[in-house]
N, C-alpha and C positions, 0 to 999 in steps of 0.2 A: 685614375685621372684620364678622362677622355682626349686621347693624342692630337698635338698641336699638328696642323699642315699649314702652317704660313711661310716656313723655312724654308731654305733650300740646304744642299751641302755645303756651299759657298757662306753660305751666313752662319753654317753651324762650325765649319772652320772659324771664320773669323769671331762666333765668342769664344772658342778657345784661346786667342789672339787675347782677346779684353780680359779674360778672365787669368791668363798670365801675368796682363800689365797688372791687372790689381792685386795678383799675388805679391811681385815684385815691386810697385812702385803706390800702392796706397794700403795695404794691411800692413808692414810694418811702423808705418806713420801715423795712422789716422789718430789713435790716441792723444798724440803729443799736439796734432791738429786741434782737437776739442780743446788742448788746455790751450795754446795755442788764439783760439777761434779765427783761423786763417788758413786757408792752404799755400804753400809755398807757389810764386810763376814760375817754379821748374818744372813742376809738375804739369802743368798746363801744356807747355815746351814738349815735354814727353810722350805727353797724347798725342799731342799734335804729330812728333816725329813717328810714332805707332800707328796713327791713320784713324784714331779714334775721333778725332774730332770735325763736325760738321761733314757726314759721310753724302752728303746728297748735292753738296755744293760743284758745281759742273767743272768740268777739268780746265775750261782757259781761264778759270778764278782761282786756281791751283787746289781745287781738289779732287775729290775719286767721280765723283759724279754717279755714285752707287743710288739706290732704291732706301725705301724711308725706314725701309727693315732693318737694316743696317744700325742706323741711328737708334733702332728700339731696342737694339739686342747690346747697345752701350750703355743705353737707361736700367734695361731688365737688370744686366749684372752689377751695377753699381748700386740700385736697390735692393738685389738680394741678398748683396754681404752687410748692409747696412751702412756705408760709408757716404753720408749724406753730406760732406764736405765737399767736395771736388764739384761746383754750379755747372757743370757741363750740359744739362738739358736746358738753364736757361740759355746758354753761348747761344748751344747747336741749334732747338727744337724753335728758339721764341727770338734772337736778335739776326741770329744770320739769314732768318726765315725770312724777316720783315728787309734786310738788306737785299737778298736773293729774288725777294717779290716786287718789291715798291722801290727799290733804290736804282737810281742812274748807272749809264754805265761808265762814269767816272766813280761813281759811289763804291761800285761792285769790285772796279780795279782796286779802290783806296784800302777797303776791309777786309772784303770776303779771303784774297789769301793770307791777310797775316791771322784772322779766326779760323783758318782751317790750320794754320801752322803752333799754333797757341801763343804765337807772338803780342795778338792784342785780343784781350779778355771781353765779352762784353755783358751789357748789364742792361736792363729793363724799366726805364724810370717813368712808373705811370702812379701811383700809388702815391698820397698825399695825406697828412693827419688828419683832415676830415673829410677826405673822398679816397676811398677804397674803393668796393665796387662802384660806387655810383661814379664813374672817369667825365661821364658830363659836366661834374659841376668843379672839376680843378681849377685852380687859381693862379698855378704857375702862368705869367705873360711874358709872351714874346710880340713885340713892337718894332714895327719895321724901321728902320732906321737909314736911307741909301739903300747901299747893295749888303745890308747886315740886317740880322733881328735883333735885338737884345731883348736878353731873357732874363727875370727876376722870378724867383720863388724858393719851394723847397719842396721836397719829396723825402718818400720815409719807407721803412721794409724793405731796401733795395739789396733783393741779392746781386753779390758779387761785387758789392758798392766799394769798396775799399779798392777791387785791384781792378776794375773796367776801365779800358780803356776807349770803347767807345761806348756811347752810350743813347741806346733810341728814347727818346725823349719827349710826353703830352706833353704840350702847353696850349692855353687859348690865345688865340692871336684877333679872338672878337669875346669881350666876357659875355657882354648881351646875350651873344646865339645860341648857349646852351652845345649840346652836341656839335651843329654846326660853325661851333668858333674855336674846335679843336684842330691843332696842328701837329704834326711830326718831326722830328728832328734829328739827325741823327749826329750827335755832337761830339768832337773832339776831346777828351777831359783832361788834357794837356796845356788847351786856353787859360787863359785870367779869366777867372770871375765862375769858377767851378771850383767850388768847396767841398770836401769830404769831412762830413761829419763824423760823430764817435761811432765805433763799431759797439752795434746794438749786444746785450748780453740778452739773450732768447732761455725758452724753457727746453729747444731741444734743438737741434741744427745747429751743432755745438765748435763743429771746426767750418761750418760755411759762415761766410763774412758777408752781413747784413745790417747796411748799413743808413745815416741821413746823407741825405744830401741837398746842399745851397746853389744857388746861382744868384751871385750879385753882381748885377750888369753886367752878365755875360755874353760878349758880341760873339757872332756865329753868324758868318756869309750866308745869301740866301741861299746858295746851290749847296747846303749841308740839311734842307729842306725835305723829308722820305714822303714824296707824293708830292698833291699839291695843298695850297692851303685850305684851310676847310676842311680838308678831306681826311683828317685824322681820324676820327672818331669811328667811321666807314672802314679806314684800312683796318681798325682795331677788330672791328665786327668780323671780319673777315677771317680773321687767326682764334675768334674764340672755339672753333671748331676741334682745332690742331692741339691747343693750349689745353682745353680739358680732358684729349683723348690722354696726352702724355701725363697728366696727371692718374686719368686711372690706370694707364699699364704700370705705374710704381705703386700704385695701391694692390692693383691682383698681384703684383711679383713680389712684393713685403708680405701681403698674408699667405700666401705660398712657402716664404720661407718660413714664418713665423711658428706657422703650422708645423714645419718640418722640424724645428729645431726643440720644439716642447715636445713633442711625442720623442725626440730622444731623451730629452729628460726626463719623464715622467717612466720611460723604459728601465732607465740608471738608477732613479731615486726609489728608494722605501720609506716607508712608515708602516705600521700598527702591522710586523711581520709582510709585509707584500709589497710590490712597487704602486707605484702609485698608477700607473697603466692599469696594473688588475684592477681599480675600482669602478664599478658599471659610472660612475657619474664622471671621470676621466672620459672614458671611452664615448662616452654620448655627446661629453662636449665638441671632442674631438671630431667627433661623427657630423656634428652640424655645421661646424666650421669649414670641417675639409669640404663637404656638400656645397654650403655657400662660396666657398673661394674657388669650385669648379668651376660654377655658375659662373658668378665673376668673372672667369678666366676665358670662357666660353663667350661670352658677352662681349669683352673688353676687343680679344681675337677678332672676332666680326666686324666690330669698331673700327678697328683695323686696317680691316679688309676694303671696307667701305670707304676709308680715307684714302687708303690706295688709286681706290678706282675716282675719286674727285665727289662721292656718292654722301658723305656722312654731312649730317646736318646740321646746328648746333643746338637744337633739340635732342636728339640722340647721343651727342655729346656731351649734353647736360647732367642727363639720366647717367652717364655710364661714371661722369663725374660725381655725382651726388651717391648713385648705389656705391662705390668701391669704396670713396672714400667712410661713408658709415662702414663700411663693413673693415677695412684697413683699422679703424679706431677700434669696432666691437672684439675682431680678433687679437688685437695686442691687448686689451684688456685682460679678454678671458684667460690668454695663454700665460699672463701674468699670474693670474692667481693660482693656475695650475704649478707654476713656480713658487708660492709661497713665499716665502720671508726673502728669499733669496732672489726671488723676481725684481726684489724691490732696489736690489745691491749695482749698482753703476758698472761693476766687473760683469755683466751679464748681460748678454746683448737684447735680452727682453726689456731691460729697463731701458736703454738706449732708445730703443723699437717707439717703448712707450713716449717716452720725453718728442719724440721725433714727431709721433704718428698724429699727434693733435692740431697742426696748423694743416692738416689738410682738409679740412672742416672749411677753413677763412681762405686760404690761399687762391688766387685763380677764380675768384667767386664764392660767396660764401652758401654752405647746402641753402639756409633760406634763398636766396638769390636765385639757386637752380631749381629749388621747388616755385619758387616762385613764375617763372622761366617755360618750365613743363606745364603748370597748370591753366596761365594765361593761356598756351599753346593751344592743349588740349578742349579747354572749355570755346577759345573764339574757332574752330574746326568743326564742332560739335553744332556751333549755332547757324555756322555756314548751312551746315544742312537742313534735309525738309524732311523732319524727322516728325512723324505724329504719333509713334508708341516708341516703345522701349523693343518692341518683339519684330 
């Protein structure tokens, strides 16, 4: 594997730090989690008192005010061991992000340290039963009403829906305008008129709580407002960049592990006298996956890099979303059947892997939406130019 240089020592300490906490406070849980389908707010409480949570959020908002590496190397280990329960990338990467960017600084006072402390969970409510990606044409309404909006609708897929306590929130506050009649919200869910629906029973994401959610006339002062009005739909643009990087660095660090965990099986196991490693069609699967998840990983790295420096684009974050997640799905397949019968068995982290690995296809945009995305890109770029051959 071509060696990582994005680290420093300082962050290769501190996964020792994360990869402690999850020895000690989520591998001996997470099962009872899945039956469960919830993770306990003490846990939450414990990141937070560990330093794991929201590492970039600046120190007068009570947190470390570390670099975005930090926050990666809390993603990477929590999808290596596969413990897809604990919604810490949406808190960290996608609510405190939009609090930390576009919220007041009464906003920043109100959240940002109880989310760096795990005191207040937070949750992502953009997603409606018949708008997923398409977020321009949601239905949720917020109406101004004095110095409040009241808001009516519903949203659905909401990770962390059951235990969030705040909650950033589409709604259109003009139906007409399309795009621009979306608004932001960043709502209390403590209010009257904020319902939590049943917690979704999913095919994989089996201890993370995913849930509906109502608003019936629910009032919310204007100054709970994230930006201005209008301007929702533009804040959102703005984070698709962020939102699909962190999605592929859980895809290259899943097939990574995924990889790693079948070649010790297939080392263990026998049939027809030999292990199943000795057989040349083992060895060649193996061989293309680890290649591909290099790639990936090399890829995803530079991605990285480039979000670091303000540089990545969400074209490129498209791409890196679209390739990792096919390949996150291609690779728990194959390593499945390299598992056999046993692959198929729920006590085996490949089956988990699997059940897991298929909503990152839909999640966060769906691959058509990103091929889609690339290609409009691609082809109007092409036309800009004054191109008379191919040579």
């Amino acid at each position: 594997m071509i060696k990582r240089n994005l680290f420093n020592e300082e962050h290769e300490m501190f996964r020792d730090t994360v990869r402690k906490f999850i020895d000690r406070e989520i591998r001996p849980f997470h099962e009872q989690w899945e039956k469960d389908g919830i993770v306990p707010r003490e846990v939450w409480l414990k990141a937070g008192a560990a330093g794991l949570l929201c590492c970039t959020v600046p120190e007068e908002y009570g947190g470390l005010g570390l670099d975005y590496l930090f926050d990666v190397v809390v993603f990477e280990e929590i999808a290596r061991c596969g413990y897809t329960g604990p919604g810490f990338l949406i808190h960290c990467d996608l609510v405190a992000t939009y609090v930390k960017s576009f919220g007041t600084e009464a906003q920043k006072k109100q959240w940002l340290p109880k989310m760096v402390s795990g005191e207040a969970i937070g949750g992502l409510g953009m997603t409606e039963p018949h708008a997923g990606s398409d977020l321009k044409n949601i239905r949720t309404r917020a109406v101004r009403d004095g110095d409040d909006y009241v808001i009516n609708g519903q949203k659905v897929f909401i990770s962390n829906g059951q235990m969030c306590d705040v909650l950033v929130l589409a709604t259109k506050t003009d139906r007409d305008a399309g795009a621009k009649g979306v608004t932001l919200f960043l709502v209390d869910t403590s209010l009257p008129g904020f319902v939590r629906g049943k917690n979704l029973e999913k095919l994989g994401l089996k201890a993370q709580d995913t849930s509906e959610l109502f608003f019936e006339d629910l009032r919310v002062p204007a100054t709970s407002m994230l930006g201005e009005e209008a301007q929702g739909f533009a804040l959102m643009m703005t984070k698709l960049a962020q939102e699909r990087l962190a999605q592929a660095i859980r895809s290259a660090t899943v097939a990574e592990a995924v990889i790693e965990y079948t070649t010790d099986y297939v080392i263990g196991r026998e049939a027809f006298g030999k292990t199943i490693a000795d057989f040349q069609n083992t060895q060649f699967k193996l061989a293309e996956l680890h290649t591909e998840a290099t790639i990936g990983r090399v890829f995803t790295d530079k991605c990285i890099e480039l979000f670091m420096k303000g540089e990545l684009d969400a074209i490129d974050a498209a791409m890196a979303k679209m390739w990792l997640s096919e390949l996150h799905c291609k690779v728990v397949d194959e390593c499945l059947q390299l598992h056999g019968g046993w692959g198929y068995m729920w006590e085996y982290p490949i089956a988990r892997a699997y059940a897991d690995a298929r909503i990152v296809k839909i999640a966060g945009g769906s691959i058509e939406i990103m091929k889609y995305l690339i290609g409009r890109d691609l082809i109007a770029k092409r036309r800009d130019l004054d191109v008379s051959s191919p040579c």
